[in-house]
C-alpha positions in Angstrom: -44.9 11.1 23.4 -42.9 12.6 26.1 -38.8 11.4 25.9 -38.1 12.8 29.0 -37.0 11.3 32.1 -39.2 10.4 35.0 -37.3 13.3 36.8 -38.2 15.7 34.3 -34.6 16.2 32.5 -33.8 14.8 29.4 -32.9 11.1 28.7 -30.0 9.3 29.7 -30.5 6.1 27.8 -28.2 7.6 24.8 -24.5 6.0 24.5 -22.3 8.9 23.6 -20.6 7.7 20.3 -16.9 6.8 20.6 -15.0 7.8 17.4 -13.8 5.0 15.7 -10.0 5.2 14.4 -10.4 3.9 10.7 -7.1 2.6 9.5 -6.2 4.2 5.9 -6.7 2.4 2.8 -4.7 2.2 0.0 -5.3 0.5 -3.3 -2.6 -1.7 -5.2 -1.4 -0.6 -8.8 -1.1 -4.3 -9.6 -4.3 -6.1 -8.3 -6.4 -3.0 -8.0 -7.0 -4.7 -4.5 -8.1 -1.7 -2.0 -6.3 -3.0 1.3 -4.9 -2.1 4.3 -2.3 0.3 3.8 0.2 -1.4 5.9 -0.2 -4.5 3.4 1.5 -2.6 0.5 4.7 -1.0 0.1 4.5 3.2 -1.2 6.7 3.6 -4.1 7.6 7.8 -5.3 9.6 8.3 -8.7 13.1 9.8 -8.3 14.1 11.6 -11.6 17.8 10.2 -12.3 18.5 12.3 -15.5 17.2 10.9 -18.3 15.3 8.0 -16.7 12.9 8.0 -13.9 13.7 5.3 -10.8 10.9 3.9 -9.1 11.5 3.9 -5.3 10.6 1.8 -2.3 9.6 4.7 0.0 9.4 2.0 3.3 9.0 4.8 6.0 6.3 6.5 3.7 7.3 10.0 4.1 9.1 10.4 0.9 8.4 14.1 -0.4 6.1 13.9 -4.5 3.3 11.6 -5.5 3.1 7.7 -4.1 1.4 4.6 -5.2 1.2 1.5 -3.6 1.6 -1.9 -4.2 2.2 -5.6 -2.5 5.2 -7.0 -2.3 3.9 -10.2 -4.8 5.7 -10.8 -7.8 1.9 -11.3 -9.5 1.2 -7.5 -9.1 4.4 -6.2 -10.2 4.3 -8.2 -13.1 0.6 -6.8 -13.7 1.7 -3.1 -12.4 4.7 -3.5 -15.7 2.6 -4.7 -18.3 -0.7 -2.4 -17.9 2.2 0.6 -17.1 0.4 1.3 -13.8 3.9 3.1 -12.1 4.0 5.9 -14.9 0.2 6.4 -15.0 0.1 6.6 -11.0 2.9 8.4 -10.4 2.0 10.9 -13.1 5.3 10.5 -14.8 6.7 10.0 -18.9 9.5 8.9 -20.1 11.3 5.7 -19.9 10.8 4.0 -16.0 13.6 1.6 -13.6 11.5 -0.4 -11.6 14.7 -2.1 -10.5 15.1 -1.2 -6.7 11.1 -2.3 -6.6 11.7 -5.4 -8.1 14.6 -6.3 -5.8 12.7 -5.4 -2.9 9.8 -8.0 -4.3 12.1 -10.5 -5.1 13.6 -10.9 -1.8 10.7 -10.2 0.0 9.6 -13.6 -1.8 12.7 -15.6 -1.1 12.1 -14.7 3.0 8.9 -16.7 2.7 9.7 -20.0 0.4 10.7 -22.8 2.3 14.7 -23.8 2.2 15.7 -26.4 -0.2 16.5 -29.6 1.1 20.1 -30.6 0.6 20.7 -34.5 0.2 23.3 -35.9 2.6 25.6 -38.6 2.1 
């Protein structure tokens, strides 16, 4: 079978391809969710002497090794128990997950409704 054109070039039924831009995708030390990276927060271990601070790294250009996680009070509590931050940063040692947990906790107060004060 001949594919070429009545003119005698080659065919010009092909599409050229446009490259699609695939948005990164991250997966959640709590969940184990693979998501969005936009969805989850990057946290990096800052050594503070003798105990290692986990970090909200919110531009996500912090310098050393990230993991990521959403801001849900369900997956930190799962990231703490199954010690997800040391094994995914690759650190030892005793960890303050403080700074990440304030960040969670008020990213959860932003999005509960107000309580309803009674008027007399």
């Amino acid at each position: 079978m001949n594919h070429s054109s009545p003119s005698g070039g080659a065919s010009s039924d092909a599409v050229p391809e446009i490259p699609v831009r695939v948005r990164p995708v991250r997966t959640c030390i709590g969940c184990r969710a693979r998501v969005d990276r936009a969805d989850l927060v990057r946290v990096v271990a800052v050594h503070g002497g003798t105990v290692t601070i986990v970090t909200p790294d919110l531009r996500g250009s912090a310098p050393g090794r990230g993991a990521h996680l959403h801001l849900d009070p369900m997956c930190l509590e799962r990231a703490t128990q199954r010690k997800a931050f040391a094994r995914a940063l690759r650190v030892e040692g005793p960890l303050d997950t403080e700074q990440v947990e304030a960040l969670v906790r008020g990213s959860t107060r932003k999005t509960q409704p107000a309580p309803l004060t009674g008027g007399a």
